[in-house]
C-alpha positions as CSV (number, residue, x, y, z in Angstrom):
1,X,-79.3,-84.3,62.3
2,X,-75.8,-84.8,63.6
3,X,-73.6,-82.0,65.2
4,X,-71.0,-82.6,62.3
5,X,-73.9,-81.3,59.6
6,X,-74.8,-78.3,61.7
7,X,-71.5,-77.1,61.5
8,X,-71.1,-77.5,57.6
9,X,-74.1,-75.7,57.0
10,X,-73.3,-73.1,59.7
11,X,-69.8,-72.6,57.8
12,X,-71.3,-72.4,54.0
13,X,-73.8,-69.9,55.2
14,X,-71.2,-67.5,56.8
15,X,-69.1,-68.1,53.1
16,X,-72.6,-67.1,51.3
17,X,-73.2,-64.0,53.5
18,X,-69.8,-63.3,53.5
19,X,-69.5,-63.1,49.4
20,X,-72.5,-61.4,49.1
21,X,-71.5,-58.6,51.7
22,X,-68.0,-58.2,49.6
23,X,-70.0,-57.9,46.3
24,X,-72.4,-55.4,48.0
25,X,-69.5,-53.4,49.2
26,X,-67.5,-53.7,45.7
27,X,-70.5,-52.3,44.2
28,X,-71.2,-49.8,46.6
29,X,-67.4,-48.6,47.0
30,X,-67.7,-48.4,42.9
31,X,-70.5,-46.6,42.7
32,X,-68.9,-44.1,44.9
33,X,-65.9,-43.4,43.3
34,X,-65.4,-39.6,42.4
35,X,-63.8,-37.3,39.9
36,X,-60.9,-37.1,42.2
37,X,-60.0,-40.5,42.3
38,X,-59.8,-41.3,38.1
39,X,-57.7,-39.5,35.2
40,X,-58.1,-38.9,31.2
41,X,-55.4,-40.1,29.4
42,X,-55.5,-37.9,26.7
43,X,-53.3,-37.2,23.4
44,X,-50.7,-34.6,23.5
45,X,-47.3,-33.3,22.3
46,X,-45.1,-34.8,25.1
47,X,-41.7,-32.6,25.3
48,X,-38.7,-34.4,25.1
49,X,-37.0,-32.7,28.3
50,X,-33.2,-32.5,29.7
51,X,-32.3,-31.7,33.1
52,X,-29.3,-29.8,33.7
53,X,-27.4,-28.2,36.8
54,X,-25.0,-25.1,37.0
55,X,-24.3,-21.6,37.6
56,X,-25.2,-17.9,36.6
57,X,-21.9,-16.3,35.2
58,X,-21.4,-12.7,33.7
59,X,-19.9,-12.8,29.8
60,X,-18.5,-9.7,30.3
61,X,-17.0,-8.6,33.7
62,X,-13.9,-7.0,35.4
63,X,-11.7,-8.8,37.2
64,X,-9.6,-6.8,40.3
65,X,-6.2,-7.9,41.8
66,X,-3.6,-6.3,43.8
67,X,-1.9,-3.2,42.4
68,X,1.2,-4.1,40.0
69,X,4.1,-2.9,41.7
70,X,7.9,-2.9,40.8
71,X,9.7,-6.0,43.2
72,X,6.2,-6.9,45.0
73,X,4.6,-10.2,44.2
74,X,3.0,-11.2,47.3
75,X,0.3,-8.9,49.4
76,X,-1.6,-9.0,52.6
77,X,-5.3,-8.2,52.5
78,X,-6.4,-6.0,55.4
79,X,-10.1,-4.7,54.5
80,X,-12.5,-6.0,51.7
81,X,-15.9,-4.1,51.3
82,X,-18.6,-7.1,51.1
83,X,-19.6,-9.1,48.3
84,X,-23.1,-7.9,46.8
85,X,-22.5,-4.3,47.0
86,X,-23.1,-1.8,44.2
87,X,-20.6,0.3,44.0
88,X,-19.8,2.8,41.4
89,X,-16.5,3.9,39.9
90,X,-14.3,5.2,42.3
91,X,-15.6,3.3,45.4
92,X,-13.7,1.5,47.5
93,X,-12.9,-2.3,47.1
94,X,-10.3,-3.6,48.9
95,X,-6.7,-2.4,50.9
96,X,-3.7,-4.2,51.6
97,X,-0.7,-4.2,54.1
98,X,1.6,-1.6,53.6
99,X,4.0,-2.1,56.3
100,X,6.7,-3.9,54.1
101,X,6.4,-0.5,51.4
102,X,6.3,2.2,54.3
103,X,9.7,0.8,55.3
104,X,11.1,1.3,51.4
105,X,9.8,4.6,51.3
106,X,11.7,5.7,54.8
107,X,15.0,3.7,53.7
108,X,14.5,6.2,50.3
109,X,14.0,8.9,52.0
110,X,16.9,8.4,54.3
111,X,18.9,7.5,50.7
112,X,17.4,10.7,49.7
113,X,18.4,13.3,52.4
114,X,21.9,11.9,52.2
115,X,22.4,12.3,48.8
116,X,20.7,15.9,49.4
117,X,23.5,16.6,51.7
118,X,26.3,15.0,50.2
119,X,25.6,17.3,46.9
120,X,25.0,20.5,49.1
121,X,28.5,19.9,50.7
122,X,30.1,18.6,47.5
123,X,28.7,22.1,45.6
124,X,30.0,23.6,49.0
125,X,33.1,22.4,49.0
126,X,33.7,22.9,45.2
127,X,33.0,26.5,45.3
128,X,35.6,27.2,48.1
129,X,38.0,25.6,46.0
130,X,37.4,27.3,42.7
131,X,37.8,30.8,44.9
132,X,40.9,29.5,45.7
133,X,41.9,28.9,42.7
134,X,40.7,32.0,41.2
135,X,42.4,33.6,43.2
136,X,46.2,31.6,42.9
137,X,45.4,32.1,39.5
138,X,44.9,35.7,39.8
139,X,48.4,36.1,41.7
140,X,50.0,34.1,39.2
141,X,49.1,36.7,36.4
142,X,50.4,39.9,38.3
143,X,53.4,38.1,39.0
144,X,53.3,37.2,35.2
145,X,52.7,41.2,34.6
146,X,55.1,42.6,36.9
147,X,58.1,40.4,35.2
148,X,56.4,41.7,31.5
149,X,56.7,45.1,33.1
150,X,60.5,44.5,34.2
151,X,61.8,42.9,31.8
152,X,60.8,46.1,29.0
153,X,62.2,48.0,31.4
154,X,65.8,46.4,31.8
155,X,66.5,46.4,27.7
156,X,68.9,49.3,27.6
157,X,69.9,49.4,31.6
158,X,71.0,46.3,32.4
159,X,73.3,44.0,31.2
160,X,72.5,40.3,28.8
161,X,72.7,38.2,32.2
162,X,70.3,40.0,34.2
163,X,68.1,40.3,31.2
164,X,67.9,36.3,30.3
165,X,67.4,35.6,34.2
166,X,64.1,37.7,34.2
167,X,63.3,36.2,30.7
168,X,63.5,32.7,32.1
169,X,61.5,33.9,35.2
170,X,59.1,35.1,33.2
171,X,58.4,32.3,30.5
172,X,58.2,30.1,34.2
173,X,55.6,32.5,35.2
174,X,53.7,32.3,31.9
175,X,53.9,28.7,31.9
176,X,52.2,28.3,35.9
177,X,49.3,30.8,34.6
178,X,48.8,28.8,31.6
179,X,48.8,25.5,34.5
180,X,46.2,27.0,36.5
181,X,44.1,28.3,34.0
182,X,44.1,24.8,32.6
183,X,43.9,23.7,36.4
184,X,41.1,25.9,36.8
185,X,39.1,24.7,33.9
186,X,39.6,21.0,34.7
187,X,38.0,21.4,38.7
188,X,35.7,23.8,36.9
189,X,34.1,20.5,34.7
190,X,35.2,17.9,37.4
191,X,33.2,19.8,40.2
192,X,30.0,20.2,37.2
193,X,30.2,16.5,36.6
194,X,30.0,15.5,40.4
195,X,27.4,17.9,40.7
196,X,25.8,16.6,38.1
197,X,26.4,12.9,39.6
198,X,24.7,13.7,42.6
199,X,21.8,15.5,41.6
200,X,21.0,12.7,38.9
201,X,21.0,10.4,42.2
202,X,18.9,12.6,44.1
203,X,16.5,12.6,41.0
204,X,16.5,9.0,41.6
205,X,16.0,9.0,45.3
206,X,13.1,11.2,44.4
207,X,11.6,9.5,41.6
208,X,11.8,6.1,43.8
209,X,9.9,8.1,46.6
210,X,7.5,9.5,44.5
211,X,7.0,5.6,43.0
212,X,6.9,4.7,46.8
213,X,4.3,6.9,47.5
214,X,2.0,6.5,44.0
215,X,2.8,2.4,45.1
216,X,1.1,3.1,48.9
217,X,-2.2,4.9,47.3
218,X,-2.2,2.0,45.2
219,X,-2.4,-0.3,47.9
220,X,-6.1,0.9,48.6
221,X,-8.1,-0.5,45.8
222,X,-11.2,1.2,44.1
223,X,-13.9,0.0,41.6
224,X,-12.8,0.4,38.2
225,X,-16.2,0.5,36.6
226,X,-19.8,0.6,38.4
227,X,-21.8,-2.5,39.1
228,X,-22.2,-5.5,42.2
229,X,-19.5,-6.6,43.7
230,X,-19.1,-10.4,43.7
231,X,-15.8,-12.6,45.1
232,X,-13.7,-14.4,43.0
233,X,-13.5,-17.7,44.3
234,X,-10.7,-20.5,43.5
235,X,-10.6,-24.1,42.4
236,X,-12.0,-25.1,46.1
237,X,-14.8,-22.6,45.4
238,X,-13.5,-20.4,48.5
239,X,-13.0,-17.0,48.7
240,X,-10.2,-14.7,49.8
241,X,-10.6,-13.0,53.7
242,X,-9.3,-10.3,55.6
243,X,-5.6,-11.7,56.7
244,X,-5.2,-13.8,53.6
245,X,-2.1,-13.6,51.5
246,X,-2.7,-12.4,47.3
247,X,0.2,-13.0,44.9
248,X,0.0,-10.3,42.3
249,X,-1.9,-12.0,39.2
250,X,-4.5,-13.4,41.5
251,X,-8.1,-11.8,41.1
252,X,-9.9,-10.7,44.7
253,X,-12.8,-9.5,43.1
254,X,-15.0,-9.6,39.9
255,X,-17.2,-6.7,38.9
256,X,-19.7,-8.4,36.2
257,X,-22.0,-6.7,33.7
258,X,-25.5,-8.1,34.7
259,X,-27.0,-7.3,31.5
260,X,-24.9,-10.0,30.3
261,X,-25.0,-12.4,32.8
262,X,-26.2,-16.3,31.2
263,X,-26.7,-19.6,32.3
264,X,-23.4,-22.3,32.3
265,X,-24.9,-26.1,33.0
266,X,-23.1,-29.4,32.6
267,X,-24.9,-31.8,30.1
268,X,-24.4,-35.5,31.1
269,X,-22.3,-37.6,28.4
270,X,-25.6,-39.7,27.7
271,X,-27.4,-36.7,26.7
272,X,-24.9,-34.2,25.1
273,X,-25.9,-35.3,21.7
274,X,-29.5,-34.2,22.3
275,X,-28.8,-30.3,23.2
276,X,-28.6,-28.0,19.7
277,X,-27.9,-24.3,19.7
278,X,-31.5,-22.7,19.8
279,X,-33.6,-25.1,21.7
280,X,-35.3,-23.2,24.3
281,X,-34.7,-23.7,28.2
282,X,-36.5,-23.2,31.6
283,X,-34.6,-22.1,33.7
284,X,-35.1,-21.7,37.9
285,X,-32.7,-20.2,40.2
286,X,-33.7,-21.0,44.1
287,X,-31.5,-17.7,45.6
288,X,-34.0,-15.7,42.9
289,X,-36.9,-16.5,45.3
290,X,-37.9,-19.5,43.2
291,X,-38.2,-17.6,39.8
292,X,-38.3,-18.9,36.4
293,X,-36.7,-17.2,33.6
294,X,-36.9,-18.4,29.8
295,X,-33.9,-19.0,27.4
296,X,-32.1,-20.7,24.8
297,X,-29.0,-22.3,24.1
298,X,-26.4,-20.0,22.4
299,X,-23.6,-22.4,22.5
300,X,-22.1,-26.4,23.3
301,X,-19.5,-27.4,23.9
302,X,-17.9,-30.3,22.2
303,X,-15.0,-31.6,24.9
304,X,-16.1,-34.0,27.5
305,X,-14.3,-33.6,31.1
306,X,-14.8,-35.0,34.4
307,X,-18.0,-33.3,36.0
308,X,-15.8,-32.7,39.5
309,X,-13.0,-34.7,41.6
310,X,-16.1,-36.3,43.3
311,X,-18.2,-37.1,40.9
312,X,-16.7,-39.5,38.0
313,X,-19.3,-38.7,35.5
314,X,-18.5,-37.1,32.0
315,X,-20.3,-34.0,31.4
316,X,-19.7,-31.1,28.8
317,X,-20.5,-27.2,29.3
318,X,-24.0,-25.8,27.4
319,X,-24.7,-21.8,27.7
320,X,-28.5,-20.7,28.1
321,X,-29.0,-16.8,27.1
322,X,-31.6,-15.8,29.7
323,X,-34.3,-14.3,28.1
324,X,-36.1,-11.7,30.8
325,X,-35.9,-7.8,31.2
326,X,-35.5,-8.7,35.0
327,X,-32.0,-9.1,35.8
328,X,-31.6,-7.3,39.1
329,X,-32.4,-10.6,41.2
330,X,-29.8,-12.9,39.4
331,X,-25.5,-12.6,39.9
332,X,-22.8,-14.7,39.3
333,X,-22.6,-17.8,41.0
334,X,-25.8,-18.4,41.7
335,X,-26.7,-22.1,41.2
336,X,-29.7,-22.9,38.9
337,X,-31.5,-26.2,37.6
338,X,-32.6,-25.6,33.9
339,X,-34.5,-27.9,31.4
340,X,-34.1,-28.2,27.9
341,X,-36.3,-28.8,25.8
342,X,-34.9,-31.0,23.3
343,X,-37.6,-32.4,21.2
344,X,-41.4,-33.8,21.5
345,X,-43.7,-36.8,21.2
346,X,-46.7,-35.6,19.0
347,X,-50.1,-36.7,19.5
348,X,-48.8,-39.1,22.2
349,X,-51.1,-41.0,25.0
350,X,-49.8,-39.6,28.1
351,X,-50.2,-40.3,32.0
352,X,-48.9,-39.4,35.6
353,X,-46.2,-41.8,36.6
354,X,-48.7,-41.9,39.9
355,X,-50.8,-44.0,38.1
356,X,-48.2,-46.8,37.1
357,X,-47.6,-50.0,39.3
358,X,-44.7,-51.7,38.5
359,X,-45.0,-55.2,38.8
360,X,-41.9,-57.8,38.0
361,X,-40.7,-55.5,35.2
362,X,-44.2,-55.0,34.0
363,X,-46.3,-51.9,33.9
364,X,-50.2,-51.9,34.8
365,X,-52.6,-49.3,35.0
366,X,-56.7,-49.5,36.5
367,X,-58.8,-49.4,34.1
368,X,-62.0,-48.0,35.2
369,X,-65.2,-50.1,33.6
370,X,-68.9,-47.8,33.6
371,X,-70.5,-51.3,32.5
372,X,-68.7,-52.9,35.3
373,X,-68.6,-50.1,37.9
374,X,-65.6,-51.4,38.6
375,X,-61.4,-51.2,38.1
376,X,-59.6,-53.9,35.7
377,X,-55.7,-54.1,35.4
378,X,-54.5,-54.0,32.1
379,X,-50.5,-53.8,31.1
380,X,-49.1,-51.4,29.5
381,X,-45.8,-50.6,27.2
382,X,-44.2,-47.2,28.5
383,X,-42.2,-44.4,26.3
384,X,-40.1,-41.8,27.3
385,X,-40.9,-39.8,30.9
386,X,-40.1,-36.7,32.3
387,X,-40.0,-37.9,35.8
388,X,-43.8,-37.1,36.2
389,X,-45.8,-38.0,33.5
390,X,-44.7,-40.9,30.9
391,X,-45.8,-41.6,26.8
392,X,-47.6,-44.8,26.6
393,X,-46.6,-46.8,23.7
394,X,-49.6,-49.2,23.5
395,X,-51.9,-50.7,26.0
396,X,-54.4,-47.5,26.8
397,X,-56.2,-45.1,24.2
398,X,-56.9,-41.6,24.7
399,X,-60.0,-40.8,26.3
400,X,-60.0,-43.9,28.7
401,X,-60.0,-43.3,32.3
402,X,-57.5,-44.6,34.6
403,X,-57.3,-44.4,38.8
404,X,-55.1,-41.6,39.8
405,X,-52.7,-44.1,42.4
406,X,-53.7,-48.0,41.9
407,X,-54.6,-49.9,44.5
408,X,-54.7,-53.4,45.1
């Protein structure tokens, strides 16, 4: 026998051996297989769920901004207790510079003294001259007398001449009392008036001090109502610091109610039309320790906007009550992930996503065969998924049993 033949039969008996050590192992490997490695499909009512993403907000809250005050529109912020403290009414919140009002208050004040003294001097002053007066006046009336008394007396001794002289003198002396009577009246009022001038200004002066000074207790801030503290943040989601700058309308600080506190997510475009008031909603909030809390939707919107200035997508705004006794964990802001559950396959074939290869478009599953004691690939149409586990349309029947993760 030549070399040549040796080596052909040498080469089919390493194929035979070869072949029958694969079919041994096949078998072997498929006789091993394990609970573990094979699933069930089995028929069940497959919920038709929507992932969402947003934030815990308070319906009902208090909002707190800088004091309103008369000619002030602008205010530094100095202290600001920190966010996620209870507080109850009355507690502090927040203070602000009051440099620019403490320098008001001492130009009032130094408005206010010299008013003060302008009146003291100018009632001062006005009494000296109404003594004065009195008194001119008082000399013009015994003048007045002594020519009444004269000219009775000079009706039989005297002659006409002498008599019309001290008549004239004495209608002239009548006349100047009648003057400074009416002179005396007129200061009288005048000097009332100016009092009355100044002391309405020094009620001013006093009133704007006493406005001043209500303004600077003002500018220390205290809760209006009990609860948590939580910032206020603005349309770059940040939050006012010690040092910043408040204009008068702007809210530091919000005060929620966090028995009302509910669930805001945005609804992608493609699936706004699924979400109905009602539907029920898990929802999971990761700063909650990893808690989930039940709810349903109370409200959606109806206008689509722009999810952020980064993200092009058109969303609209769904509210989840939150249905739970526990509320002490949650507060506004917090970020959640909640699913809705917006409808359901019944009686549906369902399977991990784990157990799918995807091959050129096409789905396949192993199919495991008792009579075989072996796997067989078989295709299969998919339904809907929830990102785990997936409706199968045709292809598999309940009850069959499929490897866990295929392998080729």
């Amino acid at each position: 026998m030549t070399l040549r033949k040796w080596l052909v039969i040498a080469v089919i008996v390493l194929v035979v051996v070869g072949g029958a050590f694969w079919i041994l192992r096949s078998r072997n490997t498929s006789a091993n297989i394990s609970d573990k490695d094979v699933i069930t499909a089995q028929r069940v009512d497959f919920p038709l769920i929507v992932d969402t993403t947003g934030t815990l907000e308070a319906l009902h809250s208090v909002d707190v901004s800088p004091p309103q005050i008369r000619r002030e529109r602008r205010f530094k912020l100095t202290r600001l207790v920190e966010e996620g403290t209870q507080v109850t009414a009355g507690d502090f919140l927040m203070e602000f510079d009051t440099s620019d009002i403490t320098e008001r208050l001492r130009n009032e004040v130094a408005n206010f003294q010299r008013v003060q003294e302008n009146r003291q001097k100018r009632r001062s002053d006005s009494d000296i001259q109404l003594k004065n007066q009195r008194l001119t006046l008082e000399q013009a009336k015994t003048e007045l007398e002594k020519l009444e008394i004269k000219m009775a007396s000079q009706v039989d001794l005297v002659s006409g001449i002498e008599i019309e002289e001290t008549r004239i003198q004495r209608d002239a002396a009548r006349k100047k009392v009648e003057f400074l009577e009416e002179k005396l009246e007129y200061q009288q009022k005048s000097s009332q008036l100016d009092l009355q001038i100044l002391t309405s200004n020094e009620r001013h002066y006093r009133s704007r001090i006493d406005d001043l000074m209500d303004a600077m207790d003002s500018y220390t801030v205290r809760a209006p109502v009990a609860g948590v503290v939580i910032y206020k943040r603005d349309w770059n989601n940040e939050a006012k610091e010690v040092g910043d700058d408040v204009f008068m309308m702007d809210a530091v600080i919000e005060i929620p109610d966090l028995s009302s506190i509910r669930a805001r997510v945005q609804v992608d475009e493609v699936d706004s039309g699924k979400i109905r008031v009602g539907q029920e909603a898990s929802i999971t909030v990761d700063a909650a320790r990893g808690r989930t809390f039940s709810g349903k939707v109370v409200s959606v919107g109806t206008i689509l906007k722009q999810a952020s200035f980064d993200r092009p997508q058109k969303v609209c705004d769904a509210y989840i009550r939150i249905e739970s006794e526990d509320m002490k964990l949650l507060r506004p802001g917090m970020s959640l992930k909640a699913q809705i559950m917006v409808g359901k396959h019944m009686d549906s074939v369902v399977i991990p996503l784990s157990s799918i290869q995807e091959r050129n478009g096409r789905s396949f599953v192993q199919i495991w065969k008792p009579e075989k004691s072996a796997f067989e690939w078989r295709e299969i149409n998919l339904g809907v998924n929830d990102g785990q586990n997936t409706v199968v349309k045709s292809g598999l029947d309940a009850d069959e049993k499929i490897r866990i993760r295929p392998k080729v």
